[in-house]
C-alpha positions as CSV (number, residue, x, y, z in Angstrom):
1,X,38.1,-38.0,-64.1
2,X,41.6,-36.3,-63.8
3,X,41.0,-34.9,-67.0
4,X,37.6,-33.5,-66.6
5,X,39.0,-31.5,-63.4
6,X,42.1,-30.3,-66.2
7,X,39.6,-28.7,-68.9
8,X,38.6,-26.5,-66.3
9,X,42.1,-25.0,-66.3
10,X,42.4,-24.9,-70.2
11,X,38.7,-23.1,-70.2
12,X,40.0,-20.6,-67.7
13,X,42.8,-19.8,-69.6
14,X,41.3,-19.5,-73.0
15,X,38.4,-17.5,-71.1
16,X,41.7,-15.2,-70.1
17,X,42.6,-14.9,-73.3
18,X,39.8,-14.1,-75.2
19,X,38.7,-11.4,-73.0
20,X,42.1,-9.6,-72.8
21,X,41.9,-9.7,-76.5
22,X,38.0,-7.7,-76.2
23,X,39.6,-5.7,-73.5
24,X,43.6,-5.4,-72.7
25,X,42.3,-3.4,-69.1
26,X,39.5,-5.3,-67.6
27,X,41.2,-7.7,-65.5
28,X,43.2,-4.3,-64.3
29,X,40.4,-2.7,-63.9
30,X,38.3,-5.5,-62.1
31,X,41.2,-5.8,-59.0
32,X,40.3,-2.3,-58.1
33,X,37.0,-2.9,-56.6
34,X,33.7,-4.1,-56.5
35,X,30.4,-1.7,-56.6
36,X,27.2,-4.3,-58.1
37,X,23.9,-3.1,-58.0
38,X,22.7,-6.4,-57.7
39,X,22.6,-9.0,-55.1
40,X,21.4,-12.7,-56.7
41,X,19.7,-14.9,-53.8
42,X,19.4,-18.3,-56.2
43,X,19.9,-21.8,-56.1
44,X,22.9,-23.7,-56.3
45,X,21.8,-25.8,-59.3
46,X,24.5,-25.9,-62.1
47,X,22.0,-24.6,-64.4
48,X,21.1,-21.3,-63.1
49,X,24.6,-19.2,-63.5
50,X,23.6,-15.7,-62.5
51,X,26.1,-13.9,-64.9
52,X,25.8,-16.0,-67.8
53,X,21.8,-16.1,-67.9
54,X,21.7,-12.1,-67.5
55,X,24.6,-11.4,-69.9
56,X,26.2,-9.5,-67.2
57,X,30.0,-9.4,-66.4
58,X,32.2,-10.2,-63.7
59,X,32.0,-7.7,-60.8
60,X,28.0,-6.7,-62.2
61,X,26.2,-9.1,-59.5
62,X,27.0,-10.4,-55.9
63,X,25.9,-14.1,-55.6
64,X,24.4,-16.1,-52.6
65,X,23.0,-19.5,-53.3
66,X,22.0,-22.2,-51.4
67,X,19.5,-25.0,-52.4
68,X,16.1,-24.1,-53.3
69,X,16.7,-20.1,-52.9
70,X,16.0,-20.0,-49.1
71,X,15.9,-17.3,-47.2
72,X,16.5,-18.7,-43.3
73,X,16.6,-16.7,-40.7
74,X,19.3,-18.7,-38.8
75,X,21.5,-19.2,-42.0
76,X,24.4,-16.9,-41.3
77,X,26.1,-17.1,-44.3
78,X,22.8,-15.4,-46.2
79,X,22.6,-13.1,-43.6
80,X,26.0,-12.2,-43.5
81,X,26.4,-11.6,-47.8
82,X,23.0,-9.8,-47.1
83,X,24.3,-7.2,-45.0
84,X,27.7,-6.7,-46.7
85,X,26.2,-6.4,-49.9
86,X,23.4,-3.9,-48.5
87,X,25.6,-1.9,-46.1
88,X,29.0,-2.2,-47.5
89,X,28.6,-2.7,-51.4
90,X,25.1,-0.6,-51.2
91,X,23.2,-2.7,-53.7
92,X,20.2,-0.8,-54.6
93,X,18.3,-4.6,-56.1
94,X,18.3,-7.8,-54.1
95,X,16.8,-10.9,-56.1
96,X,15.5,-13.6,-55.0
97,X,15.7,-16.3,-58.2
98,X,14.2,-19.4,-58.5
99,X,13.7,-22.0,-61.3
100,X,10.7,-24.0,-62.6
101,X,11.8,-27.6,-61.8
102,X,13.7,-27.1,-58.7
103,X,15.0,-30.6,-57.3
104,X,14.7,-29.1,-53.9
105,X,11.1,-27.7,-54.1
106,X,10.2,-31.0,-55.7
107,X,11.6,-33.0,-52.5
108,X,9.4,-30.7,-50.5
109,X,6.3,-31.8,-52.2
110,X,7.0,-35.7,-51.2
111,X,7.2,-37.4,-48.0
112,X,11.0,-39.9,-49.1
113,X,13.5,-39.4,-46.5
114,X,16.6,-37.6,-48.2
115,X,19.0,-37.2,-46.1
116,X,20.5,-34.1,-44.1
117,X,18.9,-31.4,-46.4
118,X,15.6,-32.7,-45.3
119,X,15.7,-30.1,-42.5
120,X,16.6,-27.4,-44.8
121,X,13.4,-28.9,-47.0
122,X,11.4,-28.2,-44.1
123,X,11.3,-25.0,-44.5
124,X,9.7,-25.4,-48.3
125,X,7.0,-27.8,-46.5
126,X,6.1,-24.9,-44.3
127,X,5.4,-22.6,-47.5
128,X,3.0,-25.6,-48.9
129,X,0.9,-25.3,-45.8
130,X,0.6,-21.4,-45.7
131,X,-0.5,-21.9,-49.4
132,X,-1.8,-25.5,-49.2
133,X,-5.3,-24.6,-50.1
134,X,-4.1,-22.8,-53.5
135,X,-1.9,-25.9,-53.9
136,X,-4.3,-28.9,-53.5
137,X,-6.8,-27.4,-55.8
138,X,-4.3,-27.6,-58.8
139,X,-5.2,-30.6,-60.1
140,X,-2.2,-31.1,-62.5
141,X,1.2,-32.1,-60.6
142,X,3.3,-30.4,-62.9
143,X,1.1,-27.1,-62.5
144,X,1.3,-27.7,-59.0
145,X,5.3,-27.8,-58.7
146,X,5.5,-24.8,-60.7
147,X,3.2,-23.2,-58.7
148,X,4.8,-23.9,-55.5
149,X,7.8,-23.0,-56.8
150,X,6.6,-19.3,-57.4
151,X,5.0,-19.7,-53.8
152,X,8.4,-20.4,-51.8
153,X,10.1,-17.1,-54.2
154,X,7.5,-15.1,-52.8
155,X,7.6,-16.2,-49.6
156,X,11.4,-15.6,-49.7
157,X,11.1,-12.4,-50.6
158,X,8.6,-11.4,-47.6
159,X,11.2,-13.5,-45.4
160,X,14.4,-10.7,-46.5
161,X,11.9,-7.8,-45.9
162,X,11.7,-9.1,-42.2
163,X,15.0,-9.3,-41.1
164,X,16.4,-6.2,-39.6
165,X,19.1,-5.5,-42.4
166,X,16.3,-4.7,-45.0
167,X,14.3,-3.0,-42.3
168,X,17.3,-0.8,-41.0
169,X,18.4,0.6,-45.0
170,X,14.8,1.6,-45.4
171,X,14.8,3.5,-42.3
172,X,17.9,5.1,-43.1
173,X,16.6,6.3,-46.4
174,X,18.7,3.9,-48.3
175,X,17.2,3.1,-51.8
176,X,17.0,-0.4,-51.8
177,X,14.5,-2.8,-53.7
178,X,13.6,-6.6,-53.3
179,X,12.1,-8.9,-55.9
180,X,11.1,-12.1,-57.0
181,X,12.3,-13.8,-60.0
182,X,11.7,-17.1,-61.6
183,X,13.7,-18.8,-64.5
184,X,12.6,-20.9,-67.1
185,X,15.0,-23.7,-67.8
186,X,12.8,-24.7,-70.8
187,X,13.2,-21.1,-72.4
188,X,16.1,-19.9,-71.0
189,X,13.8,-16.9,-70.0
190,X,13.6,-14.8,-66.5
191,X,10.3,-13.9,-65.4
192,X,9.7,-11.1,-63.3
193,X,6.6,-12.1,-60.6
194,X,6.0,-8.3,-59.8
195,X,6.5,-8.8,-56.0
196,X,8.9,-5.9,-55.4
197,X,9.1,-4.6,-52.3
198,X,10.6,-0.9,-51.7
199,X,9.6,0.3,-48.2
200,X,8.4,-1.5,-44.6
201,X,4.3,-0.7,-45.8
202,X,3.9,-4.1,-47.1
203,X,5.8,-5.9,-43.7
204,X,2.8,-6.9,-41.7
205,X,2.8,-5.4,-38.1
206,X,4.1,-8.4,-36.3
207,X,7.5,-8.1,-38.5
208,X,8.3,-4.5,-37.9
209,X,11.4,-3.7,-35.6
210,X,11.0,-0.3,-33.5
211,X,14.5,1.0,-34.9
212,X,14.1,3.9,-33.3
213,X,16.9,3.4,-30.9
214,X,19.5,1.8,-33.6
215,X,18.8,4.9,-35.2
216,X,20.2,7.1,-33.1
């Protein structure tokens, strides 16, 4: 066990090495500063690692993840990388990313007792019944999962174009775009589900703040 925690060390520094080897200045030139364009809003499974699976580098995406890609309105540590990455790091993409065979989305389909998270699950459960009559007519479970899957992304989406931060960089002219992705852990593959989201026209009435006054 001890030395399965150890390898980590001896991966990090062999990681160290090979990349000052590729290039002498980007650890210099890492410490200065961060400025992504990206903001990843995934899940915590260990086999969704933003950088890796996008070939991007260190500093290139700020991450968020919690299980099953939720966007909760009470969860304060989403909002809070939300706003600093719209409003301090001025990310111009946030991305919602889930992945076909989600062990969170699959708990949500069932009724077993889990534990704790089943309170965060609810919140998958109440997805299923906005879309419960799309869902029950796919008669194949598998079809079914992945569907739901794509479901709760979208619905994730809608859910960071209600909150006030998305609603307030809009207002203030702030290019800023929000989309759903899913990821294949078959392929390896992302898949874009062409649900971006640029301005407040698609927020349905109920959702839109008067920011008139914050404005001002």
């Amino acid at each position: 066990m001890i030395r399965s925690y150890k390898k980590l060390f001896d991966n990090n520094e062999k990681w160290v090495s090979d990349t000052n080897k590729n290039n002498p200045d980007f650890f210099n030139s890492l410490a200065q500063g961060q400025s992504p364009e990206f903001l990843w809003i995934g899940c915590s499974d260990s086999r969704v690692p933003a950088n890796e699976l996008t070939g991007t580098a260190p500093g290139d995406i700020f991450v968020t993840r919690n299980i099953a890609n939720m966007v909760v309105h009470t969860d304060m540590s989403m909002l809070s990388v939300l706003d600093y990455s719209i409003n301090v790091l001025g990310v111009k993409h946030v991305m919602v990313v889930g992945h076909y065979g989600c062990g969170g989305v699959k708990a949500a389909m069932g009724t077993k007792q889990v534990g704790l998270i089943d309170n965060w699950l609810r919140n998958i459960k109440d997805v299923y019944r906005l879309h419960e009559t799309e869902l029950n007519a796919i008669e194949n479970e598998s079809d079914r999962f992945n569907r739901l899957v794509e479901l709760n992304i979208k619905e994730q989406v809608f859910n960071l174009t209600k909150t006030s931060i998305v609603q307030n960089a809009w207002a203030n002219g702030q290019s800023l775009l929000v989309h759903g992705l899913v990821y294949d852990v078959h392929t390896g593959l992302l898949k874009d589900l062409n649900i971006s989201i640029g301005d407040i026209s698609k927020v349905e009435s109920v959702y839109k703040f008067d920011l008139q006054h914050s404005l001002q």
